[in-house]
C-alpha positions as CSV (number, residue, x, y, z in Angstrom):
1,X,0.0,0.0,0.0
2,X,2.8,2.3,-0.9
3,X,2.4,5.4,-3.5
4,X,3.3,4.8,-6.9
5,X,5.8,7.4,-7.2
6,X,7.6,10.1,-5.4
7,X,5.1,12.9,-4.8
8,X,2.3,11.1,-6.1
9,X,-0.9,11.2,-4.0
10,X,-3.1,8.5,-3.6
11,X,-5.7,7.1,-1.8
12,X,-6.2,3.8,-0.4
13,X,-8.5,2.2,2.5
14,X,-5.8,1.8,5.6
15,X,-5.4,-2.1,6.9
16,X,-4.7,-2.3,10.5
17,X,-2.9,-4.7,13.3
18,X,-6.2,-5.5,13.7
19,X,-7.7,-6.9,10.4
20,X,-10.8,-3.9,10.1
21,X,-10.3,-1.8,7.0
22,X,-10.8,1.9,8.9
23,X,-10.8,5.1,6.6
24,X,-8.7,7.1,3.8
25,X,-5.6,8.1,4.2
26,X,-3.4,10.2,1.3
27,X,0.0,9.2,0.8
28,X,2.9,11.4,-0.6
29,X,6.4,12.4,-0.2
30,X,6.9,14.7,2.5
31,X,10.1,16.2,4.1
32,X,9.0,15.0,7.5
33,X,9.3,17.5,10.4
34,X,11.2,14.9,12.7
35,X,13.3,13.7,10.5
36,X,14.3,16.3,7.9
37,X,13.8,13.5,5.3
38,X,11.8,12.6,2.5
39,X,9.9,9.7,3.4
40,X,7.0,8.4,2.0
41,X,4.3,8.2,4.9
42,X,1.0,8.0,5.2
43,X,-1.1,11.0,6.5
44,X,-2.1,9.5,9.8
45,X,-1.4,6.1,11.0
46,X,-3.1,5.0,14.0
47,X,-3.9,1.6,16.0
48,X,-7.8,0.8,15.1
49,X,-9.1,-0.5,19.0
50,X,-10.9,-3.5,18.0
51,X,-14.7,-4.2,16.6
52,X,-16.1,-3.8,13.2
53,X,-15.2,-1.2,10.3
54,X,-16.6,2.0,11.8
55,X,-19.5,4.1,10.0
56,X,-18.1,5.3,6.4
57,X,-20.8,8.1,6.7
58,X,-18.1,10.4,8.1
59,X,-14.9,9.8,7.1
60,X,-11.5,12.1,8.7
61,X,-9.1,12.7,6.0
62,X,-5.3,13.9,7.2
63,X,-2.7,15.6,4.9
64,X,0.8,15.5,6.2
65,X,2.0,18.9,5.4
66,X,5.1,21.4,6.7
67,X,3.9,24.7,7.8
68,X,5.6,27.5,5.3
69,X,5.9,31.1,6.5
70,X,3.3,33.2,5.5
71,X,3.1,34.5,2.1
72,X,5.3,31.4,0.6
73,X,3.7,30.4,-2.5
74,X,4.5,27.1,-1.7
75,X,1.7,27.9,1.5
76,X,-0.2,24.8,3.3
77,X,-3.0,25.4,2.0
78,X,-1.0,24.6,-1.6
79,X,-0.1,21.1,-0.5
80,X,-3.3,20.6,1.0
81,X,-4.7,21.1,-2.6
82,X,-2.2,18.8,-4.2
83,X,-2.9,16.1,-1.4
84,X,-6.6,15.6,-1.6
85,X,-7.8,12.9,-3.4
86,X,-9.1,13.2,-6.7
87,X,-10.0,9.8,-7.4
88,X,-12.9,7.0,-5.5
89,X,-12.2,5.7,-2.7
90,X,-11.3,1.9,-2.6
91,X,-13.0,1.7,1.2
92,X,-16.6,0.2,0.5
93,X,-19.2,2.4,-1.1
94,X,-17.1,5.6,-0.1
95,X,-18.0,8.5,-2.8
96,X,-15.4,10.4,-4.7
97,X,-13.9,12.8,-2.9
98,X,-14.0,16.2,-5.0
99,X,-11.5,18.8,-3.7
100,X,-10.9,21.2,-0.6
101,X,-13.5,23.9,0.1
102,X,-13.0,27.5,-1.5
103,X,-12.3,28.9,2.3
104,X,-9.1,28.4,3.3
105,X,-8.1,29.4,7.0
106,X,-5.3,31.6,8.0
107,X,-2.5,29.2,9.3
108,X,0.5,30.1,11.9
109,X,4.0,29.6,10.4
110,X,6.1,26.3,11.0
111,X,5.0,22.7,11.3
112,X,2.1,21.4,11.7
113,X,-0.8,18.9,10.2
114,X,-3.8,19.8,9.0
115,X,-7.1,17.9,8.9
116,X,-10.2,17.6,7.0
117,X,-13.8,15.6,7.3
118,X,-15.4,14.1,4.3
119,X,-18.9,13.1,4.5
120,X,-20.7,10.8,2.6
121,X,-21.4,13.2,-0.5
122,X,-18.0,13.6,-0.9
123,X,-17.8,17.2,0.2
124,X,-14.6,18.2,2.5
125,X,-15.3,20.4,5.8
126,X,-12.3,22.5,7.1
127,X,-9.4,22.1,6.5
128,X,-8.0,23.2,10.2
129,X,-4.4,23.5,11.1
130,X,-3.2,21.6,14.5
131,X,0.5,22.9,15.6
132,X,2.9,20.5,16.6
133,X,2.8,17.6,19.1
134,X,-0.8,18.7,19.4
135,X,-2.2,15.8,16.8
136,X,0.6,13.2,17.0
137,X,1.8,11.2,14.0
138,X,2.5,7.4,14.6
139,X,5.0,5.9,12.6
140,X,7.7,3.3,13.4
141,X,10.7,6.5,14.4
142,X,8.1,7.9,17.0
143,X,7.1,5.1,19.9
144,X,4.0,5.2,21.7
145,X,2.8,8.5,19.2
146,X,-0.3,6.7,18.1
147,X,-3.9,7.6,18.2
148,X,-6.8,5.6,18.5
149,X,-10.5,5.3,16.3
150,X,-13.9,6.2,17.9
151,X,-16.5,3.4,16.5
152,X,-19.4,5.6,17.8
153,X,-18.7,8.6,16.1
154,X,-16.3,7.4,13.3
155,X,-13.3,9.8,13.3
156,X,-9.8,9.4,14.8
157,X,-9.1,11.0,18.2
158,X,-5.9,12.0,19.5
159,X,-3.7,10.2,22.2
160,X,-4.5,11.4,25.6
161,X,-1.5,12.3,26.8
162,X,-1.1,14.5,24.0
163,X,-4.1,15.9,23.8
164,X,-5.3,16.9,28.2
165,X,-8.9,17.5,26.5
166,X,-9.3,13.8,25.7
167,X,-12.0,12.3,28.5
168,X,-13.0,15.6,29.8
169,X,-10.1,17.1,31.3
170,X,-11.4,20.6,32.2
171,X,-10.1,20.2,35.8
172,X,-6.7,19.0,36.4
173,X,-6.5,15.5,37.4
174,X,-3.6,16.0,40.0
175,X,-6.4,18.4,41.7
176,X,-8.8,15.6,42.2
177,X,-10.1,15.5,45.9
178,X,-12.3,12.3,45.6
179,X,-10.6,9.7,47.5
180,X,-12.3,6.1,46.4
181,X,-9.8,3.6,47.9
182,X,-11.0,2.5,51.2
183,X,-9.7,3.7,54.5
184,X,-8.6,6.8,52.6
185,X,-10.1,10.8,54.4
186,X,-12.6,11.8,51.9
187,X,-13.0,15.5,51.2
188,X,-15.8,15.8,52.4
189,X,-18.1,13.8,55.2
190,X,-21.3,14.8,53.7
191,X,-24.1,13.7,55.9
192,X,-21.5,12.3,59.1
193,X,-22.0,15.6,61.0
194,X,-23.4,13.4,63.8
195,X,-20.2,11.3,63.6
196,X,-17.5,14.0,63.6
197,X,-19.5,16.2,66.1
198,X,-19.2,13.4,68.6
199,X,-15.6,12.7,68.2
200,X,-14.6,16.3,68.3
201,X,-16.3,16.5,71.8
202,X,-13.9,13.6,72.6
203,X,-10.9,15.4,71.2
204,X,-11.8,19.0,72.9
205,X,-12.4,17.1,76.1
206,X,-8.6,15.4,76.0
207,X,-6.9,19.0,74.6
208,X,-8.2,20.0,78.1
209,X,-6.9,16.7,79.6
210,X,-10.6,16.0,80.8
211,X,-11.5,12.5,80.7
212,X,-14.2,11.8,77.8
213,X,-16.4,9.0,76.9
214,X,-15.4,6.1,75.3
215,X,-17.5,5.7,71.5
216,X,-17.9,2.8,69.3
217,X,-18.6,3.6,65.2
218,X,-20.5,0.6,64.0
219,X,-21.2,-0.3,60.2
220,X,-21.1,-2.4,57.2
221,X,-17.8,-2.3,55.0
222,X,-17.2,0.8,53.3
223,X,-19.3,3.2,55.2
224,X,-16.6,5.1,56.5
225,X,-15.3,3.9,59.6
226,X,-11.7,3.4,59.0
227,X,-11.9,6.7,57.3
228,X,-13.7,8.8,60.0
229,X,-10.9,7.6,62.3
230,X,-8.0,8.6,60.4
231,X,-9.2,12.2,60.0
232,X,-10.0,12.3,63.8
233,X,-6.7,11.1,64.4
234,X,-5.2,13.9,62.6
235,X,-7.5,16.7,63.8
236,X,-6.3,15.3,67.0
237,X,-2.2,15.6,66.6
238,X,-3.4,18.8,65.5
239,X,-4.0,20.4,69.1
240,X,-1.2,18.5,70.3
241,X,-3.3,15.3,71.6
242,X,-0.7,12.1,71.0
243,X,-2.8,9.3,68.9
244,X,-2.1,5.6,69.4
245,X,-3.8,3.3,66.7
246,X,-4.7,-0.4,66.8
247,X,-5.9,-2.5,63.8
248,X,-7.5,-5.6,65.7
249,X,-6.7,-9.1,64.6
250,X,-8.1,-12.4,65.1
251,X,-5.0,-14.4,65.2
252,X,-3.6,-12.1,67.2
253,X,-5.1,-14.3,70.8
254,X,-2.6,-13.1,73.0
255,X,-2.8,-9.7,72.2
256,X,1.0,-9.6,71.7
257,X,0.7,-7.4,68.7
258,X,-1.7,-5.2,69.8
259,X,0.7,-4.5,73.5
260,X,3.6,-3.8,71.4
261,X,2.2,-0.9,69.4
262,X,0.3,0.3,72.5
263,X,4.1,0.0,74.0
264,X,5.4,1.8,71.0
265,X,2.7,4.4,71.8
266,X,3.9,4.8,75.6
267,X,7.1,5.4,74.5
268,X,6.4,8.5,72.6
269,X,4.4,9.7,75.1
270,X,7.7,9.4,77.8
271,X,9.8,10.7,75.0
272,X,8.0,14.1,74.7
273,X,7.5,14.7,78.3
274,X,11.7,14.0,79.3
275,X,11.7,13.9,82.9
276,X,8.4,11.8,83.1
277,X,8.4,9.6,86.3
278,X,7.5,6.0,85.5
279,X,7.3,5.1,89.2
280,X,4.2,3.4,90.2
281,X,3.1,1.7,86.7
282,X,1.8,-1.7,86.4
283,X,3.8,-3.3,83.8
284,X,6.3,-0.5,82.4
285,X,9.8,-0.2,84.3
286,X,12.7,2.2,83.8
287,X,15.2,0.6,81.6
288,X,18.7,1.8,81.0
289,X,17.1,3.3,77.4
290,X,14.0,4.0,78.5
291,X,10.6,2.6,79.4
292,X,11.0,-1.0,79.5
293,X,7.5,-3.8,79.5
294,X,7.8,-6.3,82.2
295,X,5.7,-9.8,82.0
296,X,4.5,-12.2,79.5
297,X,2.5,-11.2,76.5
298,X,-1.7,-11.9,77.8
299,X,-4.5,-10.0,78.1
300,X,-3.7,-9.4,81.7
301,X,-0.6,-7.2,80.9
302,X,-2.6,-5.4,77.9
303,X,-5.0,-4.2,80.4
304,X,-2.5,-3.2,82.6
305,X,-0.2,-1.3,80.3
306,X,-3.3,1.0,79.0
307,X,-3.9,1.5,82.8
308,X,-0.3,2.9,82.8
309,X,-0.7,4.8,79.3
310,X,-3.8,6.7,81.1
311,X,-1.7,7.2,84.2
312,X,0.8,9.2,82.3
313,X,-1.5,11.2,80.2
314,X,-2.8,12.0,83.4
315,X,0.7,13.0,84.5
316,X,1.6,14.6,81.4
317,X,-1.2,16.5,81.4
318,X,-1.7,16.0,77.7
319,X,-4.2,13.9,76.2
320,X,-3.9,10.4,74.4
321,X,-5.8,9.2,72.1
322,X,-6.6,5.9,71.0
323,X,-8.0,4.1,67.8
324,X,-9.0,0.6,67.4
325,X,-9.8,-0.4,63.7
326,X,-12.1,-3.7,62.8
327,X,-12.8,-4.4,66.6
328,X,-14.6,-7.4,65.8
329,X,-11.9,-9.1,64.1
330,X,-10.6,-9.8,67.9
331,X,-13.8,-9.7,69.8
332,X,-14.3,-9.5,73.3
333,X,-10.7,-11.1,74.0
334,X,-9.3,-7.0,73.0
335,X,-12.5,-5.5,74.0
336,X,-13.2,-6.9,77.8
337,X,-9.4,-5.6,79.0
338,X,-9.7,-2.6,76.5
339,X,-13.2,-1.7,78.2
340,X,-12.1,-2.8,81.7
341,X,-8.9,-0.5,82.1
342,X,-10.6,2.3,80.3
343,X,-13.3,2.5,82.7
344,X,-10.9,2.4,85.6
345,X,-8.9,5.4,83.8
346,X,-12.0,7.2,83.2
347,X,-13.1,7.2,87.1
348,X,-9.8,8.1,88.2
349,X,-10.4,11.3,85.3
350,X,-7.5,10.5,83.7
351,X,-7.0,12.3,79.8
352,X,-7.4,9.3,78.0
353,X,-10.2,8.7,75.2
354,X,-11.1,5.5,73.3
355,X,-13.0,5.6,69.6
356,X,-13.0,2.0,68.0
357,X,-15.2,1.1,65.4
358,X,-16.1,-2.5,63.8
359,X,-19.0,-4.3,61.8
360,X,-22.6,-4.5,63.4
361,X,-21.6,-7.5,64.9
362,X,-19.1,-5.7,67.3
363,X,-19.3,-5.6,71.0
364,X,-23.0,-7.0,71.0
365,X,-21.9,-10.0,73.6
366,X,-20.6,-7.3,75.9
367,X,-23.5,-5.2,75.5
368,X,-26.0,-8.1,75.9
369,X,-24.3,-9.4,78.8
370,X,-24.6,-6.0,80.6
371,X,-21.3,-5.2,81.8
372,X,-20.9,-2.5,83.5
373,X,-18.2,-1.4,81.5
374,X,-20.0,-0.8,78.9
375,X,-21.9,1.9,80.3
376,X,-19.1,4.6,79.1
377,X,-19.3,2.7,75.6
378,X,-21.8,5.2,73.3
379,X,-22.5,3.2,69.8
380,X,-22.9,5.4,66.9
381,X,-23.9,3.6,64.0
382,X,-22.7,5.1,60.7
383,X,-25.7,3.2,57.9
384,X,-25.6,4.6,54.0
385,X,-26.0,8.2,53.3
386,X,-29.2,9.9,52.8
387,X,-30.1,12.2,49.6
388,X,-28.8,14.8,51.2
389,X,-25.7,13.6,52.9
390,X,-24.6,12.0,48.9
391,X,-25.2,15.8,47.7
392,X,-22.9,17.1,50.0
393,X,-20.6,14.7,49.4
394,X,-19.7,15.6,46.1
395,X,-21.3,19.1,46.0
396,X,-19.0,20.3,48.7
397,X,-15.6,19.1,47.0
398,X,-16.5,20.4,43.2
399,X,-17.2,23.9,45.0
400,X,-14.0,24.1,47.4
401,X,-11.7,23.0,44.9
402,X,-13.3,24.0,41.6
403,X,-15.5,26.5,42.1
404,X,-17.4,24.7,40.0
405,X,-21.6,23.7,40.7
406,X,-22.7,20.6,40.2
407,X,-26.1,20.0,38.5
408,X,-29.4,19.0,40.9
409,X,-30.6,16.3,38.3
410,X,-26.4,15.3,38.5
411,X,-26.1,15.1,42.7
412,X,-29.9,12.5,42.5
413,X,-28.2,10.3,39.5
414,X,-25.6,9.8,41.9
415,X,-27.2,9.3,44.7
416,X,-30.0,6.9,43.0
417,X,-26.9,5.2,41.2
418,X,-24.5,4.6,44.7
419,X,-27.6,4.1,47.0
420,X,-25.3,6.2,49.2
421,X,-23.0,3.8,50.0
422,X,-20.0,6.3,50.6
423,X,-17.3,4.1,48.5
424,X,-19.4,4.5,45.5
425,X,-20.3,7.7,46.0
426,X,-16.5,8.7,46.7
427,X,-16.0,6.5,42.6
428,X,-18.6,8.8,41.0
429,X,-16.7,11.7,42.8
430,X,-13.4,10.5,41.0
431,X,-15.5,9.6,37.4
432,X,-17.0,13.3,37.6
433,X,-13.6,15.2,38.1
434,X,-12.1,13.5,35.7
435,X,-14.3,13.4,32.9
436,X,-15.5,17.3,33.3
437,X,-16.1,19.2,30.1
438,X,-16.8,22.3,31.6
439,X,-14.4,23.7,34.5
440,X,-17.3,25.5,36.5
441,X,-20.8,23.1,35.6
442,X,-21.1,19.7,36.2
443,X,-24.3,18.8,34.0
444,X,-25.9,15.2,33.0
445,X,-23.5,14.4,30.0
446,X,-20.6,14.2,32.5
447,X,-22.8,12.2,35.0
448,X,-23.8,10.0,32.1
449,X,-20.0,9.5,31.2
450,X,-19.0,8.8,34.3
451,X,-21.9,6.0,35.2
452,X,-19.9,4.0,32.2
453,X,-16.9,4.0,34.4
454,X,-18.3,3.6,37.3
455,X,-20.3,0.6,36.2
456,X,-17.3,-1.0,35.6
457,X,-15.5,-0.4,38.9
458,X,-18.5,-1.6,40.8
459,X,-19.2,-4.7,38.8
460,X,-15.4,-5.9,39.9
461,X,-16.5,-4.6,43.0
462,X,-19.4,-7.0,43.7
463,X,-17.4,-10.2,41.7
464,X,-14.7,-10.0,44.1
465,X,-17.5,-10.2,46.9
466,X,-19.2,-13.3,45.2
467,X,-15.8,-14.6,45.4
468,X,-15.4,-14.2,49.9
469,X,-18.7,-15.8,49.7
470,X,-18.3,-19.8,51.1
471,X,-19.6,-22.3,48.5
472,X,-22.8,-24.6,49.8
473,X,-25.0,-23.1,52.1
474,X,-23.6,-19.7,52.1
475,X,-24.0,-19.3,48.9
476,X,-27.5,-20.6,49.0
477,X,-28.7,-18.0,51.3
478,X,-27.2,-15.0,49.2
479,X,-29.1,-16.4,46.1
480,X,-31.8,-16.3,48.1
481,X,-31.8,-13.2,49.4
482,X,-31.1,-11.2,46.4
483,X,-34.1,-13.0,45.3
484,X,-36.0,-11.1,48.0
485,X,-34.8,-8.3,47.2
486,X,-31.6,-7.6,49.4
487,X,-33.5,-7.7,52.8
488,X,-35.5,-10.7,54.4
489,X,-36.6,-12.6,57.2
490,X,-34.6,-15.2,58.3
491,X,-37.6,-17.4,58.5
492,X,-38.5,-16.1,54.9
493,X,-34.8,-17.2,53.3
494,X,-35.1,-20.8,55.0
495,X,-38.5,-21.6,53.3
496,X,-36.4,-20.6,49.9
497,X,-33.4,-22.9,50.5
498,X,-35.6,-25.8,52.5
499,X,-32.8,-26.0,55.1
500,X,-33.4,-25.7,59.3
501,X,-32.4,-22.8,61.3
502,X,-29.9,-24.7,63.1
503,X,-28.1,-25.7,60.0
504,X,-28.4,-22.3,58.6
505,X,-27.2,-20.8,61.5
506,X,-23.1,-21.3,60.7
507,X,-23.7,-19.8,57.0
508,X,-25.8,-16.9,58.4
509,X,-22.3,-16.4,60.8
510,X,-19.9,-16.1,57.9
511,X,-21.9,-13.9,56.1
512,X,-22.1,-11.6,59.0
513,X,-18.4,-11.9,59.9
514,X,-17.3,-11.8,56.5
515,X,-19.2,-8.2,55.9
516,X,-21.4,-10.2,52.9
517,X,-24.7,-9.0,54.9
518,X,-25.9,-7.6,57.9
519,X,-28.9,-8.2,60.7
520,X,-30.7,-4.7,60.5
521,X,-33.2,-6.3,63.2
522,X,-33.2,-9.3,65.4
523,X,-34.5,-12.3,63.0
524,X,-33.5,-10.3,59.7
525,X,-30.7,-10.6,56.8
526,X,-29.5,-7.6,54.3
527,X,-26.5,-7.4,51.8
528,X,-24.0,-4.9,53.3
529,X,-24.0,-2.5,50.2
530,X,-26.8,-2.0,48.1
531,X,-27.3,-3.3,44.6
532,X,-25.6,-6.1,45.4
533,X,-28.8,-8.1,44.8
534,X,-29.4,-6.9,41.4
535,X,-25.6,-7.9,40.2
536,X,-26.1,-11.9,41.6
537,X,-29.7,-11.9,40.0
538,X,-28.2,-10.3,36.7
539,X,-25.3,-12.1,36.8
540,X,-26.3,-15.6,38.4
541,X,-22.9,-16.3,39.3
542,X,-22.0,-19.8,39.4
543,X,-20.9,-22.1,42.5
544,X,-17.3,-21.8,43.5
């Protein structure tokens, strides 16, 4: 597919890596900006992304051509006359292609491509000049310069990273606030006001060293939790407050891990006070470097040593601070000594605060049983956000950052679309920014190009789910539920699967542990995050 002759110009339909016959391109000899040789090339090569032949109704014709200063008679739009092709196409049912248009554009001097559209009558639109490294060429001398074919609209489009207006790209990227990967500070907490109000009592309380209650987050995956922790944690260091956190663990029986980084935690706090007498404490001794832990790794010496981290925030006078992440990984074997020596710190009015959070399922022996520790335990449970609380989310962002508004009918498509779930709500965030076409109006084309990507995202999102879920009986009740629509009775799901309550009862326990589902009310079953049901009844994922 190669031009007959030096300078000749001709057309041919282009065959790509892929096999599909895509478009016209001329072909002629050039003295090619990159090279300063005469080559023979063709106008625009490109790699064709898959599928059939796209529409011939609109077909993009590109002329390689040096910019000349102005006034040279040997001008652009010269060459561009001599390029176009005079005679038919040889893509299928193409029409001749007649000649440029009488109105030629004023062009800038030096190099540069120019561009024209051919419909299906033959008749050219533009030309339009593009200066350099703004529509790349791809040829074998320039790696990676390649551009790719638009089946929808048939025309080429320019590489991305040549061209920032590709996808949107009216707000920089790097200035994206959205944060979808979980445990990551959102920025915002749209409808958590309740959350963050209650923890920043907590954290004024220790900046005063006053001893403040003790608060448990409770929630389904992906609400939040770990989240609304972090950012407390650093509002916290903030005024000074010294922050301790814990991620609980079920292997972790005798709470060896969890006592070293609460050890670890001590330390700091002895470093920054030098002088700090350590006389007195349960299980911490002065070593010839320091604080040094005394006895064997139990849950006896983890109570003790948060009795002796309270006992020097009290003698510090400066608050601590601490975080315990998935408390019901570890259960009541971290929560019964965690709870106990608290309780004791707190009625001594010691500066030492507790936020943990967990799934549902978290601390509801203890609570049941009535300890009385418990008593200084409030539960905050943090469910999906409401319409308003999924407007803020994203309205609040787009405005702070941006500037920009967002669209009503935009902020309920995303809200209708997540459920309110915060992860997906924090995705459409992300999709939104990214795929703006307008810097200061986010309006229902961007929401609607955004939902594509979204889809996506949440799709591998609920596979890898189906995948945690055991096979047999576990699987059995979450086809059954999403049959009922996401929420049931238990009693309702055992009719479905014709199995007793008693040998449900250990598949109904992984689900719940696992984060699958969750008991909104004694006797009842939900998926954790909504639509769930509609991707297993869509889907009808097979048996692992």
């Amino acid at each position: 597919m190669s031009p007959a002759a030096s300078g000749a110009t001709t057309t041919a339909a282009v065959q790509h890596r892929c096999g599909s016959t895509v478009g016209l391109t001329a072909f002629r000899s050039v003295a090619h900006p990159s090279r300063g040789s005469t080559d023979v090339l063709p106008s625009r090569s490109g790699v064709h992304i898959g599928g059939p032949e796209p529409s011939t109704s609109t077909q993009l014709l590109l002329y390689e051509a040096p910019g000349c200063p102005a006034g040279d008679p040997q001008s652009v739009p010269d060459r561009l006359e001599q390029a176009t092709p005079r005679e038919p196409s040889l893509s299928r049912g193409n029409p001749q292609v007649t000649g440029c248009p009488p109105v030629v554009p004023k062009l800038s001097p030096g190099p540069g491509w120019l561009r024209a559209h051919a419909d299906a009558q033959g008749a050219l639109s533009g030309p339009w000049f593009a200066p350099p490294g703004r529509w790349p060429l791809h040829d074998p001398g320039r790696p990676g310069s390649s551009i790719t074919s638009s089946r929808a609209l048939g025309r080429w489009v320019p590489n991305p990273f040549d061209d920032l207006t590709i996808g949107g790209g009216a707000l920089a990227a790097a200035a994206n606030p959205f944060r979808p990967g979980m445990g990551r500070i959102p920025p915002d907490f749209g409808g958590r006001e309740d959350a963050l109000l209650r923890a920043r009592i907590v954290v004024e309380q220790l900046a005063a060293a006053v001893a403040p209650e003790f608060v448990l987050y409770r929630g389904v995956r992906g609400v939040g939790k770990t989240a609304l922790l972090a950012y407390v944690r650093q509002r916290a260091r903030e005024l000074g407050l010294a922050t301790i956190h814990v991620e609980a663990d079920r292997d972790d029986t005798e709470l060896a891990r969890a006592t070293s980084v609460l050890f670890r935690g001590l330390e700091d706090v002895a470093a920054a006070a030098p002088g700090l007498s350590l006389a007195g404490l349960a299980t911490v001794r002065s070593g010839s470097r320091g604080p040094e832990l005394a006895g064997r790794a139990d849950a006896e010496r983890f109570e003790g040593l948060i009795g002796d981290l309270a006992e020097l925030a009290g003698r510090s006078s400066r608050g601590v601070l601490l975080t315990i992440d998935e408390v019901h990984e570890a259960g009541d074997v971290l929560l019964g000594p965690l709870l106990r020596a608290a309780h004791a710190a707190a009625q001594d009015d010691r500066p030492f605060g507790v936020l943990l959070s967990g799934l549902p399922t978290a601390a509801e022996n203890l609570f049941d049983e009535g300890q009385t520790y418990t008593e200084r335990l409030a539960r905050v449970d943090l469910g999906l956000l409401d319409r308003a609380g999924t407007a803020e989310a994203i309205r609040r962002p787009f405005d702070r950052v941006a500037g920009a508004s967002v669209d009503v009918a935009v902020l309920d498509a995303v809200h209708d679309a997540s459920g309110g779930y915060p992860w997906f709500v924090q995705l459409w965030g992300e999709a939104l920014w990214d795929l703006a076409t307008d810097p200061l109006h986010i309006e229902l084309p961007v929401a609607r190009a955004a939902g594509a990507r979204v889809r996506v995202r949440v799709d591998d999102f609920y596979a890898t789910r189906w995948r945690r879920v055991p096979s047999g009986r576990a699987q059995l009740l979450v086809q059954a539920l999403a049959e009922q629509g996401g929420e049931a009775a238990m009693g309702d799901l055992l009719e479905v699967v014709d199995i007793t309550h008693q040998a449900a009862s250990p598949a109904r326990r992984s689900l719940l542990d696992l984060g699958i589902c969750w008991a909104p009310q004694r006797g009842r079953l939900a998926f954790s995050v909504p639509g769930f049901e509609r991707w297993v009844l869509a889907t009808r994922p097979a048996e692992v």
